[in-house]
C-alpha positions in Angstrom: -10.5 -14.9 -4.5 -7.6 -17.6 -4.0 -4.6 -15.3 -5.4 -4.1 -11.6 -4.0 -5.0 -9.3 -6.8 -2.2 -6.5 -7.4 -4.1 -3.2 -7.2 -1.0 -0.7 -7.3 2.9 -0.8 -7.5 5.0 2.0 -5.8 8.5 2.2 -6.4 9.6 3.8 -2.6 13.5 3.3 -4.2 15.8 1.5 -6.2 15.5 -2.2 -4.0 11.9 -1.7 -2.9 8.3 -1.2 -3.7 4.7 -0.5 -1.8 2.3 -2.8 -3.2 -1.5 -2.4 -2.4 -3.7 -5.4 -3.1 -6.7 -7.4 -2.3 -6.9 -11.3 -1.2 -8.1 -13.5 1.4 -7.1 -14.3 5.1 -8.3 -16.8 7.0 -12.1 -16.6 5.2 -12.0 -12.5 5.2 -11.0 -10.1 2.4 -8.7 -8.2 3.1 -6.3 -5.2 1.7 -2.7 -5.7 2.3 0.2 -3.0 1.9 3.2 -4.4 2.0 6.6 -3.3 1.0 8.5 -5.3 -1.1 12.0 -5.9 -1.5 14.9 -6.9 -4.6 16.4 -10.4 -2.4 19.9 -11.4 -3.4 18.9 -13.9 -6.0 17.2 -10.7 -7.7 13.5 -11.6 -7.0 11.0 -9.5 -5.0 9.7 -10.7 -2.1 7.9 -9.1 0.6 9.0 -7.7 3.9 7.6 -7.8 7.4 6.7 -4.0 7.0 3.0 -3.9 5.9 -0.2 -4.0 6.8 -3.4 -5.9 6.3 -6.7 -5.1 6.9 -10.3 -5.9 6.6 -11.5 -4.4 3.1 -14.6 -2.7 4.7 -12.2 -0.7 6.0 -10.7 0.8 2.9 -13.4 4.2 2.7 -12.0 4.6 6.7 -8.2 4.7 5.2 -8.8 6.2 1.9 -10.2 9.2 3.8 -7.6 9.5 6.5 -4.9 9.0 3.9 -6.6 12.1 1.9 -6.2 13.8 5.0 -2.7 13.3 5.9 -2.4 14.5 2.1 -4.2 17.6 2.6 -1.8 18.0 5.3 1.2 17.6 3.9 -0.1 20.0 1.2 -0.4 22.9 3.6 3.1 22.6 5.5 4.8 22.4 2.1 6.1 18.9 1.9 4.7 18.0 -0.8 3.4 19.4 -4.1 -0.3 20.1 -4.2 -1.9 17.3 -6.0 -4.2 17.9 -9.5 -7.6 18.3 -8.7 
């Protein structure tokens, strides 16, 4: 894999987006989520906030990001999700 692979695009708001994708660092694969941003010149290009990880990871964060879903659910800050 020599070009990250765009998994997902979330628009967060009208400058900026979460991407989730897949590609290499340093050897590993790794998932990256990274907020991008509109620059000046009108291209995206992405920010500092993010993180990557290793990809053996992703069942780990899928689950706890069900969770924090599941949360949100209950306390009403969010609409329940289709099942």
């Amino acid at each position: 894999m020599t070009d990250d692979t765009l998994v997902s695009t979330i628009r967060k708001n009208s400058r900026e987006e979460i991407r989730v994708s897949l590609g290499e660092f340093q050897g590993h694969t790794v998932a990256h989520v990274r907020v991008w941003f509109k620059a000046a010149d009108g291209a995206m290009r992405p920010s500092k906030s993010g993180l990557a990880f290793r990809v053996d990871l992703l069942p780990e964060i899928a689950r706890a990001m069900c969770e924090a879903r599941d949360q949100a659910e209950s306390l009403g800050l969010v609409a329940p999700a289709p099942r």
